[in-house]
Steps between C-alpha positions, in 0.01 A plus 500: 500500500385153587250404721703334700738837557221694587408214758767493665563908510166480670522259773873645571667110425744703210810655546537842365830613336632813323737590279606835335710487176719838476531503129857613391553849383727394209672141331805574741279460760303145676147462635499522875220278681367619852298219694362554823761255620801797435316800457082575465331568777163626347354624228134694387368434160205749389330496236222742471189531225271741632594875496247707728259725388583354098464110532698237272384561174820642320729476791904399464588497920845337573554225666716569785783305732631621846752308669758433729786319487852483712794638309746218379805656498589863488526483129114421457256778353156467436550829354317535110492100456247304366383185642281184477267405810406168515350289798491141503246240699738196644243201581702231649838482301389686154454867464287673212683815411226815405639826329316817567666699238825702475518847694717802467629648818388852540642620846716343778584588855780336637481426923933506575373421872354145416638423148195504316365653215084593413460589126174580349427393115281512215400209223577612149150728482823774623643442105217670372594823665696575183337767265329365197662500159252473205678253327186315363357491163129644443203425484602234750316225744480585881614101498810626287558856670491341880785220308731802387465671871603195646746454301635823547533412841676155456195311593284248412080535413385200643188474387310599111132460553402795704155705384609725221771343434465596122407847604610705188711798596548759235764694634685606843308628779763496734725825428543679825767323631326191643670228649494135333300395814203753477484364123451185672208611683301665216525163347387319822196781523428386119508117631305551779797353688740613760918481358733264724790304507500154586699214662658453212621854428256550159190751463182416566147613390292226653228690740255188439275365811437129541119414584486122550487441859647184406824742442501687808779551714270377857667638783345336845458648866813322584707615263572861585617718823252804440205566319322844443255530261265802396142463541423604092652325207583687222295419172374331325622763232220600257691829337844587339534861418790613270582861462672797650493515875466831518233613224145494521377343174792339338427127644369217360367201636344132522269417750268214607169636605364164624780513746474850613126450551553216756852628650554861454782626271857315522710755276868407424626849345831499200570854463760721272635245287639664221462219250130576497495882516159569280130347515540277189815316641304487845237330409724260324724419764178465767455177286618224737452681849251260572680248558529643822154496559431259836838554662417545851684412834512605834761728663712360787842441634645184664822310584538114378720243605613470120330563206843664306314357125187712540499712187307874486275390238380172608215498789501343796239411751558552858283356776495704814490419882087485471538263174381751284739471155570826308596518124810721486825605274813546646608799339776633723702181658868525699685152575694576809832245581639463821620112519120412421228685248220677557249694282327799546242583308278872463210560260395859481224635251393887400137581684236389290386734276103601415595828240370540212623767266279806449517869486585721761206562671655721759440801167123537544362535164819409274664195360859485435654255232892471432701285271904471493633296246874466529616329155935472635503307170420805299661764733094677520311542828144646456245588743168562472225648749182589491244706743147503479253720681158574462589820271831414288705240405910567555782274292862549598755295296866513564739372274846433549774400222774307661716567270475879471395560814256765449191506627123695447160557749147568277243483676085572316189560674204403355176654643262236467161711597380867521736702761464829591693712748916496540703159510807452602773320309817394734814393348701391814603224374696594203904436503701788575681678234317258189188646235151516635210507285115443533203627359124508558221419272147523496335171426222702298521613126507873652683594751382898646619694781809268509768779662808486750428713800632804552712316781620234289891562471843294573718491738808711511680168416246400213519677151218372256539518154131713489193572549255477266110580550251277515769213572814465720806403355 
């Protein structure tokens, strides 16, 4: 968009026109233009980065389209049609046409009273809803595996030079019935990039952040309806953990301790990708998260006067009512049409974050470690744990076979001192109806006096295969 366009979309001298293009729905079958001269008579257009409580990083959000428009005839549907939006910016006697992408129409409520139709619709992120078929060829790129999904879903990659784009994949690790658009994400996680569609209808892995100042988008106290800004910016990020979200222990990270010193921690979080799903391939793929290192901006919301060519990844500086300017990125942004344009955008961020991963030290006395690797690839899931106290060590491993599904619980306790008296050994968490084993060994040469109790027996459920003395089997 020219400098001149956006000049005149800010001091109000363009005209604003519309036009949606109701593709036909076969070659019987022409193109039908509304205009707000015959039929539009508004439109929303959302597009959305930031998912609450999980950020951008690996996100594929929709762009979205409500409208209304007045019925032509009583032959017109909106009804499962795609269109193209496009709005154009007339200064004086020539208009610049600008396409914000082809949508498919997802629901439609017709009004009989005043002959007019609202429709709600989705850009083509809604084409990845289609299960994914592993049609690709291994071992495999993630540049060449996010080429096959989109292809699978008659679409376009836009861009090749992503981070990892020559991640080597060995096999599939999607094989639970995933659709082709949560494939997407684990490839945007491994990018370090949200997933989207752009004006232009092709995918796009392009989470960069200008920092020239020369570049910024500079948004003046005149230029906007309502400000509201937080008092505390976000960042600057100085951490990027990868890992499971739910599993103490199995993350990995890259941190700048200069910045944390001077700011506190900044933490941007990637969690349960399954194209990283053990240590070794974690602390691969960490490679390249800092890159977002420095990203910082402050949260806020406001309505502009124009503004439709702001972009989610590019920052912008805003100067408030006091003068003050803010460095933001206008992650979620809706264009709103009714005979003129305005923009609202709304930056939201996760509560900064000070944690630090340690044990739990709500068990006085004992550390707790666990490890789940999940290899889809291989059809194996493992997990390991391990509890120390000041008396014995305990190491549970559970194994599960894909494939066979079949499954064991061991378990080994290891007295690392001199113990006397009775201890207790709990198996509460074992699965139901599977083998149970453990045993219990004296770390000395020679164990003596090394006896079940008298009391020691199962439960009327439990059958053992013995008991032998001096051990428990």
């Amino acid at each position: 968009m020219s400098d001149e366009i956006k000049e005149a979309l800010l001091d109000g001298s363009a005209t604003i026109l519309t036009k949606l293009e109701i593709l036909p729905l076969d070659e019987n079958e022409d193109s039908v233009v509304l205009t707000e001269v015959n039929s539009v008579v508004s439109w929303d257009y959302e597009d959305f980065r930031y998912v609450k409580d999980e950020g951008f990083i690996g996100q594929f959000v929709a762009r979205q389209v409500n409208g209304v428009v007045k019925n032509v005839d009583e032959n017109f549907s909106m009804t499962d049609r795609e269109f193209v939006l496009s709005f154009g910016v007339k200064i004086n006697d020539t208009t610049t046409w600008f396409s914000l992408g082809n949508f498919l129409v997802t629901k439609v409520r017709d009004n009989d009273v005043n002959n007019k139709t609202s429709f709600e619709s989705l850009d083509y992120t809604k084409k990845f809803n289609q299960p994914y078929v592993d049609t690709i060829t291994y071992p495999c790129t993630a540049l060449q595996l996010a080429q096959n999904v989109c292809s699978q879903c008659g679409c376009t990659l836009g861009n090749t030079n992503f981070t990892h784009n020559d991640w080597i994949i060995t096999g599939n690790a999607f094989t639970n019935g995933e659709s082709c658009r949560e494939v997407m994400k684990a490839i945007g996680k491994l990018a370090y990039s949200w997933v989207r569609i752009g004006w232009d209808n092709k995918v796009y892995l392009d989470f960069t952040v200008k920092t020239t100042t020369d570049e910024y988008d500079k948004i003046t106290n005149h230029e906007y309806y309502k400000l509201t800004t937080q008092k505390e910016k976000f960042g600057p990020v100085n951490r990027v953990v990868i890992g499971y979200k739910d599993i103490n222990g199995e993350q990995t990270k890259v941190e700048d301790t200069i910045s944390i010193e001077t700011n506190g921690v900044n933490e941007i979080d990637v969690y349960d990708n399954p194209l990283v799903y053990n240590q070794e391939l974690r602390e691969q793929a960490i490679i390249g998260a800092d890159d977002l290192f420095g990203l910082e901006y402050l949260p806020l919301e406001m309505e502009t006067v124009g503004h439709p060519w702001l972009q989610g990844y590019e920052l912008i500086e805003v100067k408030d009512m006091n003068g003050v300017t803010h460095k933001t990125i206008p992650f979620d942004r809706t264009i709103e049409y009714f005979g003129h344009i305005k923009t609202k955008i709304n930056v939201t961020t996760s509560t900064k974050t000070n944690n630090e991963y340690t044990y739990d030290s709500s068990i006085s006395g004992r550390l707790k470690k666990a490890e789940v690797i999940v290899n889809k690839i291989d059809g194996e899931v493992t997990a390991l744990a391990s509890e120390v106290d000041e008396n014995t060590e305990k190491i549970a491993q559970l194994e599960i076979n894909v494939d066979e599904i079949e499954s064991s619980v061991s378990a080994k306790y290891d007295f690392l001192e001199e113990v006397e008296g009775t201890n207790q050994i709990l198996t509460d968490d074992s699965l139901k109806y599977q083998p149970i084993s453990f045993s219990v060994e004296g770390k000395s040469e020679k164990a003596e006096y090394f006896y079940p109790s008298d009391s020691l027996y199962p439960s009327d459920d439990l059958y053992p295969i013995g008991i032998v003395e001096g051990s428990c089997d």
